[in-house]
VEXRO-984539 format. One record per residue: x, y negated, z of N, C-alpha, C in turn. Coordinates in steps of 0.001 Angstrom, whole numbers, plus 500000, padded with zeros to 6 digits. Atoms other than C-alpha are relative to their C-alpha. Example, Ala and Ser with C-alpha at 12.3 -4.5 7.8 and 13.67 -1.06 7.14 Angstrom:
# VEXRO-984539
500890501190500000512300504500507800500900498800500000 499180501190499940513670501060507140499230498910500730 
This chain:
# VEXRO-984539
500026501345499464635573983912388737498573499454499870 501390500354499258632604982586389947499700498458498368 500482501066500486630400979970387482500555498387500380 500291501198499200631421975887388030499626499309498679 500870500788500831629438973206386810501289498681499420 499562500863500444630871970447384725500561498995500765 499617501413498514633133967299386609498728499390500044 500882501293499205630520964662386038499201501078500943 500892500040499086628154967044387696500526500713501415 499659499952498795630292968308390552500297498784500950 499719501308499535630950964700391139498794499320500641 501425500496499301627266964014391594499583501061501232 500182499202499147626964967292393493500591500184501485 498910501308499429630030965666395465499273499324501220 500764501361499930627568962633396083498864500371500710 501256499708499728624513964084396984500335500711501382 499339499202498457626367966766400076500514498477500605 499543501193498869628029963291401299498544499393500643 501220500472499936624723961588401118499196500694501182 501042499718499051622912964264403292500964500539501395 498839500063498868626330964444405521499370498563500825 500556501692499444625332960786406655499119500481500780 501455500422499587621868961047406998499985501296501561 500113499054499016622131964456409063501449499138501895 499540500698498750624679962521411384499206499414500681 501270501466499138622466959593411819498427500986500615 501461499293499316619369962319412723500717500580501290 499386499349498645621906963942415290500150498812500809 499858500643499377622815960612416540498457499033500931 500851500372499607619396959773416778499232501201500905 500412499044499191618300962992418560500858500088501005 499507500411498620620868962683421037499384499032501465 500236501110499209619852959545422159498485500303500308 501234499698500023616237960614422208500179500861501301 499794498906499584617509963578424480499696501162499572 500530499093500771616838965889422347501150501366499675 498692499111500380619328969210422219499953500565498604 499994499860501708618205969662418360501191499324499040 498922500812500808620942967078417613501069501487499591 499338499366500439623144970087417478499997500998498573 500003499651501319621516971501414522500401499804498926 499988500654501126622011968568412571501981499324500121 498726499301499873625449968586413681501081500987499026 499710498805500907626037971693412143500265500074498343 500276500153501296624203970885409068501165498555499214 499245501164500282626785967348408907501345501139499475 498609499195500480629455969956408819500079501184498382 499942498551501651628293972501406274500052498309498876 499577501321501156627705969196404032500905499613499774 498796500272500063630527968084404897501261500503499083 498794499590500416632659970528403950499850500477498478 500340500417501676630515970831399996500432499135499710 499481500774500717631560967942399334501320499720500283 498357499861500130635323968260400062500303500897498328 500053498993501053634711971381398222499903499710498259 500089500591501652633283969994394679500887498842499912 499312500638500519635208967025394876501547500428499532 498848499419500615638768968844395087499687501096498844 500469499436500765636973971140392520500163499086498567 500220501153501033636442968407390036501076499612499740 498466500496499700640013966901390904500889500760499087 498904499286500568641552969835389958499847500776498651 500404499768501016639572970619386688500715498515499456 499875501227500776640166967063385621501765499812500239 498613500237499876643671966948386430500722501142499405 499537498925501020644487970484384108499274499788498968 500399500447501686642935968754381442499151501045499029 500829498870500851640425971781380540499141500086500808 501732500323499688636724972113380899500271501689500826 499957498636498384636006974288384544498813500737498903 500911499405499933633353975822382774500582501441498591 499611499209500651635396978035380174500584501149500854 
């Protein structure tokens, strides 16, 4: 089984993939409108973020909800 980091810090790790989920929207939405066909990169990149922070948060969820440290 693969290494995971502690809740608080999957929670920040969480935080930080949402964070650049946003911002990569708002650069696609702004390269759209620009005409720019690069928006689809950032697109992409909204989705991979996206789906880290599903990832660590049900990660975290489900460490903290079996009441034992993910990292044993």
């Amino acid at each position: 089984m693969p290494p995971v980091p502690p809740p608080a810090q999957t929670r920040r790790l969480a935080l930080y993939a949402l964070a650049v989920c946003v911002l990569a929207v708002a650069a696609a939405v702004v390269s759209f409108v620009q005409g720019s066909w690069l928006g689809i990169v950032w697109v992409l990149l909204a989705g991979l973020s996206s789906n880290m922070a599903w990832y660590y948060l049900r990660r975290g969820r489900q460490a903290a909800g079996q009441g034992k440290s993910v990292t044993s």
